[in-house]
VEXDREN-2710 file (C-alpha; in Angstrom, 1 decimal):
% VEXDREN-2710
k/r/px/py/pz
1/UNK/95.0/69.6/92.9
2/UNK/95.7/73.3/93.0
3/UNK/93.2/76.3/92.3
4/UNK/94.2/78.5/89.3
5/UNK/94.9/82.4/90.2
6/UNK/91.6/84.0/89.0
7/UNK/89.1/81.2/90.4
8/UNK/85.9/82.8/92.1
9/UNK/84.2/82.3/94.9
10/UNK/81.4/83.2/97.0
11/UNK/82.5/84.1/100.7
12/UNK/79.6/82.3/103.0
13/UNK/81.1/83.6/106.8
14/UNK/84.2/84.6/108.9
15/UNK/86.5/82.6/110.6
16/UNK/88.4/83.9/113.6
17/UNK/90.7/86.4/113.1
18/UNK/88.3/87.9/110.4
19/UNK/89.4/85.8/107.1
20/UNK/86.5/85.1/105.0
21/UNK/85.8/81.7/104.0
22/UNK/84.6/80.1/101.3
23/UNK/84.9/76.8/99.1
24/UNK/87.3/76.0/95.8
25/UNK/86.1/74.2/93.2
26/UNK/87.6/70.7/94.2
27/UNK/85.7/71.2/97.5
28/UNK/88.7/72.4/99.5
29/UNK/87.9/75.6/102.5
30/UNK/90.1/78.7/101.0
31/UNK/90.7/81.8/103.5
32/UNK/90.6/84.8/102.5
33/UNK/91.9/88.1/104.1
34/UNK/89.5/91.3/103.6
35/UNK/86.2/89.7/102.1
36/UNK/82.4/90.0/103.4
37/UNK/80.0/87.4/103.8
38/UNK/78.0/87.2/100.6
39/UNK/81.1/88.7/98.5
40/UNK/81.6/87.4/95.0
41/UNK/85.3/87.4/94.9
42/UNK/88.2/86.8/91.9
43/UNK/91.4/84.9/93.9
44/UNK/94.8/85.7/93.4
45/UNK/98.0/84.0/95.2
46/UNK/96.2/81.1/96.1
47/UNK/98.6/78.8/98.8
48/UNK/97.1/75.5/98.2
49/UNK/97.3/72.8/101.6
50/UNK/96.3/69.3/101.6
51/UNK/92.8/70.2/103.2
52/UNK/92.3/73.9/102.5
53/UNK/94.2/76.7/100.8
54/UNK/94.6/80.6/101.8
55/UNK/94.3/83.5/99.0
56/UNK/93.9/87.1/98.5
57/UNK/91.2/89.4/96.7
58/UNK/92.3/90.1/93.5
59/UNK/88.6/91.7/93.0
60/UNK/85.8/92.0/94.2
61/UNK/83.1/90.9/91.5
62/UNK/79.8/91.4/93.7
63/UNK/80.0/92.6/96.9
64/UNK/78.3/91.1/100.3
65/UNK/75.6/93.5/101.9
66/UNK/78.1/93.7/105.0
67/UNK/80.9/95.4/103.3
68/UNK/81.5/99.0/103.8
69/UNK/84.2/101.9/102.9
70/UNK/87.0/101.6/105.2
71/UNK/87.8/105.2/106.7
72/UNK/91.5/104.6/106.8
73/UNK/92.7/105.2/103.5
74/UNK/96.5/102.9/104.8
75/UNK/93.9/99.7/105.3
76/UNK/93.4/99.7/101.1
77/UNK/96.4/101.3/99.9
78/UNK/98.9/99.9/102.5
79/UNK/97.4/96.5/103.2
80/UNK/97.5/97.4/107.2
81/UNK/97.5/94.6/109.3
82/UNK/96.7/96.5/112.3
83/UNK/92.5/96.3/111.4
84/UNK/91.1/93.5/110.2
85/UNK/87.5/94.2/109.5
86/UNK/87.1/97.7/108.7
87/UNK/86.0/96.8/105.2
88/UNK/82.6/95.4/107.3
89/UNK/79.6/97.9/108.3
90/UNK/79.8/98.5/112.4
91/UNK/77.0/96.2/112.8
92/UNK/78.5/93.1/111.1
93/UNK/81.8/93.8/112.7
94/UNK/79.7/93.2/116.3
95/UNK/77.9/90.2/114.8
96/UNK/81.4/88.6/113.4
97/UNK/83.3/88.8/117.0
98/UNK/79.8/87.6/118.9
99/UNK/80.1/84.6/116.5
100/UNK/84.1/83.9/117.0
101/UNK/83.2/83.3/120.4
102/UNK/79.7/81.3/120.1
103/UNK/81.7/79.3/117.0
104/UNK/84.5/78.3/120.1
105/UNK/82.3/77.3/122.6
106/UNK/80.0/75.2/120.3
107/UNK/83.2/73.8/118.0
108/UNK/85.9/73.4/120.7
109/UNK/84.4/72.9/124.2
110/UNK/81.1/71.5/122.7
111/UNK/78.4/73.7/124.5
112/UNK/75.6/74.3/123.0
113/UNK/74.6/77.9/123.4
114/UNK/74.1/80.4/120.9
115/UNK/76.2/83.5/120.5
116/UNK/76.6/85.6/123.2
117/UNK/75.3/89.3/123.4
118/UNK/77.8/91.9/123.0
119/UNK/78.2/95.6/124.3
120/UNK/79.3/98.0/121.8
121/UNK/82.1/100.5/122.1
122/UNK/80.8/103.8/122.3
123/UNK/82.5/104.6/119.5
124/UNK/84.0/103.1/116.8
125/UNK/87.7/105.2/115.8
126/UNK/90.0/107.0/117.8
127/UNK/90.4/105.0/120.9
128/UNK/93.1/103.2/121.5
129/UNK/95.7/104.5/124.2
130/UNK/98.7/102.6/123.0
131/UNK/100.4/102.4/119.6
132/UNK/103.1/100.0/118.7
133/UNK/105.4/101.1/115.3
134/UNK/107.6/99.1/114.2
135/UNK/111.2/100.8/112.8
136/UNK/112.9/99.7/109.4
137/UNK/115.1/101.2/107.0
138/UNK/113.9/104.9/108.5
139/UNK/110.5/103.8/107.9
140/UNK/107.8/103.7/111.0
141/UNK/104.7/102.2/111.2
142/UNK/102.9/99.2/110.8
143/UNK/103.2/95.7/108.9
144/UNK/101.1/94.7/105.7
145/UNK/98.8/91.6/107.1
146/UNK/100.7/88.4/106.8
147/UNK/103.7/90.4/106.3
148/UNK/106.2/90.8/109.4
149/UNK/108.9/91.5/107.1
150/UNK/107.5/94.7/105.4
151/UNK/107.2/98.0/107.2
152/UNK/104.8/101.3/105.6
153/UNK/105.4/104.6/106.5
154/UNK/102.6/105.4/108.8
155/UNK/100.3/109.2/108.2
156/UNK/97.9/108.8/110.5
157/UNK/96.0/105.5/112.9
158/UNK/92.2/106.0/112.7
159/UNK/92.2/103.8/115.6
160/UNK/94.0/106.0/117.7
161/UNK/93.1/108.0/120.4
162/UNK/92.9/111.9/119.2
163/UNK/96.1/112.9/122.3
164/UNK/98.2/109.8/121.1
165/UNK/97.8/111.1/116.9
166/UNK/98.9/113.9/118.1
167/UNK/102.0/112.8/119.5
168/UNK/102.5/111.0/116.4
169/UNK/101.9/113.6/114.0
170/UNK/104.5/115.8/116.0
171/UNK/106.9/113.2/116.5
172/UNK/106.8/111.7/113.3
173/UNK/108.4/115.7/111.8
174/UNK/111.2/115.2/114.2
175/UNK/111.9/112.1/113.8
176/UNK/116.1/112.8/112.5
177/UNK/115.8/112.9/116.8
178/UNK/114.6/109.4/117.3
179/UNK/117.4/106.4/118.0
180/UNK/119.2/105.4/114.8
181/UNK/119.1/102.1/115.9
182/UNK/115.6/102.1/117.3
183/UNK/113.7/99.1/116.7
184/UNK/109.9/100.0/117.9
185/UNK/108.8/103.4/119.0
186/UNK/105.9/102.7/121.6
187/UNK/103.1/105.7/122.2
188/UNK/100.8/105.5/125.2
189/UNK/98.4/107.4/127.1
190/UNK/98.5/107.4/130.8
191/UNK/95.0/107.6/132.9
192/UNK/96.0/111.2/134.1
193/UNK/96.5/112.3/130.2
194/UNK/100.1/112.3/130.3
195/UNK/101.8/111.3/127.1
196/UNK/104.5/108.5/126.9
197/UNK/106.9/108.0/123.9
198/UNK/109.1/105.0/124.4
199/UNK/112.1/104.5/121.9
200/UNK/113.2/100.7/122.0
201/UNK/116.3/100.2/120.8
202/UNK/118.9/97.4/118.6
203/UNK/121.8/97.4/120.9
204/UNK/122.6/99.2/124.2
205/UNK/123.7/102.7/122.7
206/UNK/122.3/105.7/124.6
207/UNK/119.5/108.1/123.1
208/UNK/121.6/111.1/123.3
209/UNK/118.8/113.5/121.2
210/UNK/116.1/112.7/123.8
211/UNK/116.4/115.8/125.8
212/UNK/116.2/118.0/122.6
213/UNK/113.5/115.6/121.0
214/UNK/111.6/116.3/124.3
215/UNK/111.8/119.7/123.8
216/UNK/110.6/120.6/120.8
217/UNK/107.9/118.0/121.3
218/UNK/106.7/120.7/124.2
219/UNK/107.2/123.7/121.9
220/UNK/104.8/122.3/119.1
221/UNK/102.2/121.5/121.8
222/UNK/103.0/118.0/122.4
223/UNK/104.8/117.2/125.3
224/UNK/105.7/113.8/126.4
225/UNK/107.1/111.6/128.9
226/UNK/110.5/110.1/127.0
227/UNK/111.9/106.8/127.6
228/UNK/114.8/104.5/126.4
229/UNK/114.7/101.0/126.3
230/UNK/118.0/99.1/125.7
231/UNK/117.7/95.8/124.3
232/UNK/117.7/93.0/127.0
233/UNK/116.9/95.9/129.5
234/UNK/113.9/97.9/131.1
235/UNK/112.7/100.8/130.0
236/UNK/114.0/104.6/132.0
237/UNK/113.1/108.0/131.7
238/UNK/115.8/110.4/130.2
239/UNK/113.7/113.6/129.2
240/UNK/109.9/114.8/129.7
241/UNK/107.5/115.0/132.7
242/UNK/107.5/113.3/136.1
243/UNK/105.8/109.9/136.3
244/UNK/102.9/109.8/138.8
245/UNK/101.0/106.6/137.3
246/UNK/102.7/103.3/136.8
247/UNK/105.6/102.3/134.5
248/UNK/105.3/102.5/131.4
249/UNK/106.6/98.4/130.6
250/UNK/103.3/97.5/133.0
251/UNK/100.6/96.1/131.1
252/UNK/97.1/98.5/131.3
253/UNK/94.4/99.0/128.8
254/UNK/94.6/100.2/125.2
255/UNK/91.0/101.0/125.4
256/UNK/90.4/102.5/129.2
257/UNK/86.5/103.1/128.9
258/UNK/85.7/99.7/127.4
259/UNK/88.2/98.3/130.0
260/UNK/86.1/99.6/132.9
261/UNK/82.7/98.4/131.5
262/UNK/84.0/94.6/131.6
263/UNK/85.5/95.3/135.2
264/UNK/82.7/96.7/136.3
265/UNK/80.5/93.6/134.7
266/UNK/83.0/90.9/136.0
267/UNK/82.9/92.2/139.4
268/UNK/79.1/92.5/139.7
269/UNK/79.1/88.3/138.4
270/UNK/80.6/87.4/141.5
271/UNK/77.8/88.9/143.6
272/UNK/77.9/89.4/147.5
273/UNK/82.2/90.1/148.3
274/UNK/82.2/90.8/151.5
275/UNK/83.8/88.7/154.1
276/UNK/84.0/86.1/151.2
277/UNK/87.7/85.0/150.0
278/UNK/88.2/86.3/146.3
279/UNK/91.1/85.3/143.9
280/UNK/92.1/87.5/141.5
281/UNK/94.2/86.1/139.1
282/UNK/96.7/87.9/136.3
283/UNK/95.7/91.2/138.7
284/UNK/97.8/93.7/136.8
285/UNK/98.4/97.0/138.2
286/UNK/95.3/96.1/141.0
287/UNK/92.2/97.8/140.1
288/UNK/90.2/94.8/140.5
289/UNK/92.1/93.8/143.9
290/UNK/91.3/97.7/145.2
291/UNK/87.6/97.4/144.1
292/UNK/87.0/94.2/146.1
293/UNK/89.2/94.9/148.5
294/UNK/87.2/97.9/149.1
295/UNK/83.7/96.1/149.1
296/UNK/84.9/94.1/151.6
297/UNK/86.3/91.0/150.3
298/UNK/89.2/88.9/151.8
299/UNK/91.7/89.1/148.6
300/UNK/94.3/87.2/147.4
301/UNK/95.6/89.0/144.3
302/UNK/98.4/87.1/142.4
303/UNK/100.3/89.4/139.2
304/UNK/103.5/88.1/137.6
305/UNK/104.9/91.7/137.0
306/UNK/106.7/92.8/140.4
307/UNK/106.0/96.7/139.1
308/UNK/102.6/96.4/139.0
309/UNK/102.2/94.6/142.1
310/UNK/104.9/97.0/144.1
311/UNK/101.9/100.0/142.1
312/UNK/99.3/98.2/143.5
313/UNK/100.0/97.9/146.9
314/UNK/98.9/102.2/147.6
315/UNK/95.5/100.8/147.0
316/UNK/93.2/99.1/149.7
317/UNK/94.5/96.1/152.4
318/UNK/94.6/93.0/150.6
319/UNK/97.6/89.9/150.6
320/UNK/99.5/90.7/146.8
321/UNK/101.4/88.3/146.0
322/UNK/104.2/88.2/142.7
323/UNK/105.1/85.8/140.6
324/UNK/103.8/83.2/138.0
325/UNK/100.1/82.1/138.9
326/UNK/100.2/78.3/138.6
327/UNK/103.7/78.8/141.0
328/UNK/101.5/80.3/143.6
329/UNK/97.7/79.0/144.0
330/UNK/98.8/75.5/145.9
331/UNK/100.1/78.3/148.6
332/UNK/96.7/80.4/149.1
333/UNK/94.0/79.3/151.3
334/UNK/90.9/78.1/149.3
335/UNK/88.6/80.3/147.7
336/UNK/85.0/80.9/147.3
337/UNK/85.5/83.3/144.5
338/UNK/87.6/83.7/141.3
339/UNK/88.4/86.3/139.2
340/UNK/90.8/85.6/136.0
341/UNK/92.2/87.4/133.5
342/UNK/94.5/86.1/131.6
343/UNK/96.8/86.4/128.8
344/UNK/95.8/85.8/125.1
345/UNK/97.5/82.3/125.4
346/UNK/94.8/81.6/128.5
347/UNK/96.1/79.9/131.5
348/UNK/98.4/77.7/132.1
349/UNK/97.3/73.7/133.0
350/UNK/98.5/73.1/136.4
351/UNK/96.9/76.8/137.3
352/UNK/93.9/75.2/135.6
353/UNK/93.8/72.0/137.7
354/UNK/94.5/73.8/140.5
355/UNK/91.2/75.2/140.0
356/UNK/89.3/72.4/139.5
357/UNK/91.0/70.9/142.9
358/UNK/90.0/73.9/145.0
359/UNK/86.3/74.1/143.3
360/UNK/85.3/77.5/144.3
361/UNK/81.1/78.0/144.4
362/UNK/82.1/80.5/140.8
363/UNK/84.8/81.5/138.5
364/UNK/84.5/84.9/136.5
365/UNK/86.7/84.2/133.4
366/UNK/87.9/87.5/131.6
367/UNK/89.5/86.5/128.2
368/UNK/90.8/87.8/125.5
369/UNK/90.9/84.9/123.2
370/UNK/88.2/82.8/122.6
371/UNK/89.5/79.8/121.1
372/UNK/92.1/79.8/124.8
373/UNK/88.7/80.8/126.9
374/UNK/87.1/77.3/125.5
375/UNK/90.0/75.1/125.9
376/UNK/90.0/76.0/129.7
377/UNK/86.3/75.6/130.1
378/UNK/87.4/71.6/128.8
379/UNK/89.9/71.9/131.1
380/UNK/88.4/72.9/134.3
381/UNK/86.1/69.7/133.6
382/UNK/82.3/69.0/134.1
383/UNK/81.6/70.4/136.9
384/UNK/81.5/74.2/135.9
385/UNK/79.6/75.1/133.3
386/UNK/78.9/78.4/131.8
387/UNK/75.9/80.4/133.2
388/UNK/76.1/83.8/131.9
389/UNK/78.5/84.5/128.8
390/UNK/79.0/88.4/127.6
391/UNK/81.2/89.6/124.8
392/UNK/82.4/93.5/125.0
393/UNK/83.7/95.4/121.9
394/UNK/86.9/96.5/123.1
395/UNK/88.6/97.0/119.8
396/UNK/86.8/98.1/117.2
397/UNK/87.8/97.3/113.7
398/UNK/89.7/94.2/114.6
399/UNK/89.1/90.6/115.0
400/UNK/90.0/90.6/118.8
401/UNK/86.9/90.5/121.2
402/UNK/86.8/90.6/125.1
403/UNK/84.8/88.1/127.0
404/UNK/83.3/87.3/130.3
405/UNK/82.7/83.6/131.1
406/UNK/80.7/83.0/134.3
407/UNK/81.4/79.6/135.3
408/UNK/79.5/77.9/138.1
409/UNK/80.0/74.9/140.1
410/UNK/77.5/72.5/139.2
END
């Protein structure tokens, strides 16, 4: 049975990933993008499955007491698929990502705990320090949701830090100096303030324009780092300032301040460091490894990225090791402690059992994903066990939430 274009329906929560759900008339779920809990909404492109169906607003007939203006005027009139919840007051956005992680624990590794607290961003726009556009047919910017295909011309990100708009602004008036073959144009703020503009590029042929591109950049008030990055290659600096910080391909924060607050939280879980052996696992550019290092601890810091390791090592003693985590835990001595912080896609199941073999007294679990964070809780097994379980609001108008999982032997 299929639902006829124009059905309505009542939207009765969120799912993860922000997609409203709600329930067709033949009983089936239907998802759909950009609604509100208690929205009243008319349906249009309906996708029938066997056992639900996606669909898209076609109006809004009475609106949920959640929904809100969104301030970026690209999220209505562009279908940006960059944000997924701005058409949600602050306050619901919080409670909607606290409940895609107490939904995954409950529903996937069966725990029965309520949603977790959550600490809020300290504010809500203009703070991410990385921006990915994507280049088509002399257009930059972002994709419609559910649209990979399509690329708008992007004004202005909300979500951007004020430095990195900036950058944007000016570089998108000169842009007849960008790669003609360029693929994705990558902005980024470095801890120091420096500004990074990284042109990735179809094919190996050089950016010749970069020096003059970094040039009048300077002259408008924006000046920039400038790299190239050949397809199949790393990025390189041709034009711009010295780099002091790390490169620019190693994986940091988008939103630094946020970022330190869950360091600074995951660290304090572990408790007494010193003279203790401490994992930390997926170690990045080592400002977890220089923090316990520094208290103390006897470290074992494993990163898969060579350039972030080779970064890390001006920081405090500890043993860094590079390469692919479930590769190298069977060669560490046994730990007391572990920090881990993943990748979206969690961690892999040998790394996992590996865990579970050497059964250290408490495992910090930093993820990014919560449907990845409960599957590894199942895996890990019964003996750990979450004790305390924090979300942090680390981007703002989007579905994504960060949390810490503190799991204790049992």
């Amino acid at each position: 049975m299929s639902a006829p274009a124009g059905a309505q329906v009542r939207i009765v929560r969120l799912a993860a990933g922000g997609d409203g759900v709600g329930r067709l008339a033949d009983g089936r779920t239907v998802f759909v993008p950009r609604t509100a809990p208690g929205d009243l909404v008319r349906l249009r492109d309906v996708r029938p499955a066997k056992r639900f169906a996606r669909a898209r607003i076609d109006r809004v007939l009475e609106p949920g007491p959640d929904r809100a203006p969104p301030p970026c005027p690209h999220y209505v009139r562009d279908e940006c698929g960059g944000c997924q919840l701005q058409h949600l007051t602050l306050a619901a956005q919080l409670e909607a990502r606290r409940g895609f992680v107490g939904d995954a624990l409950r529903r996937l590794a069966r725990l029965d705990l309520p949603d977790p607290p959550i600490e809020p961003a300290p504010a809500p726009l203009a703070y991410r320090a990385k921006l990915t556009l994507a280049a088509r047919h002399r257009r930059i910017g972002l994709h419609p949701y559910g649209r990979p295909d399509l690329v708008f011309d992007l004004e202005r990100c909300y979500i951007a830090a004020g430095p990195l708009q900036q950058l944007w602004t000016a570089a998108r008036g000169l842009r007849d100096l960008l790669p003609s073959n360029l693929a994705q144009l990558v902005l980024r703020l470095d801890r120091a303030g420096g500004k990074h503009l990284v042109a990735r590029v179809h094919g190996t042929h050089v950016w010749t324009s970069a020096g003059e591109l970094a040039r009048r950049l300077a002259d408008v008030g924006a000046p920039a780092t400038l790299w190239w990055e050949p397809e199949g290659g790393s990025a390189r600096v041709l034009a711009g300032a010295a780099v002091a910080g790390p490169h620019v391909a190693v994986f940091e924060q988008v939103h630094p301040a946020m970022g330190d607050r869950v360091r600074d939280f995951a660290i304090a879980q572990l408790g007494e460091v010193a003279y203790r052996r401490v994992w930390d696992l997926y170690a990045g550019i080592g400002e977890t490894t220089a923090r316990l290092a520094a208290a103390g601890a006897e470290v074992e810091s494993v990163e898969l990225d060579r350039r972030a390791v080779a970064y890390s090592e001006a920081g405090p003693p500890a043993r860094r090791h590079a390469g692919r985590v479930e590769e190298l835990l069977p060669r560490l001595p046994d730990p007391e402690l572990v920090i881990t912080n993943p990748p979206r896609i969690g961690m892999e199941a040998r790394a996992i059992a590996e865990l579970a073999r050497r059964s250290p007294a408490r495992i910090v679990y930093v993820s990014c994903d919560p449907a990845t964070l409960a599957r590894d809780i199942v895996r890990l097994g019964p003996r750990y066990r979450p004790g305390t379980v924090r979300c942090f609001d680390l981007f703002p108008q989007t579905a994504h939430v960060e949390t810490v999982a503190v799991l204790e032997r049992q």
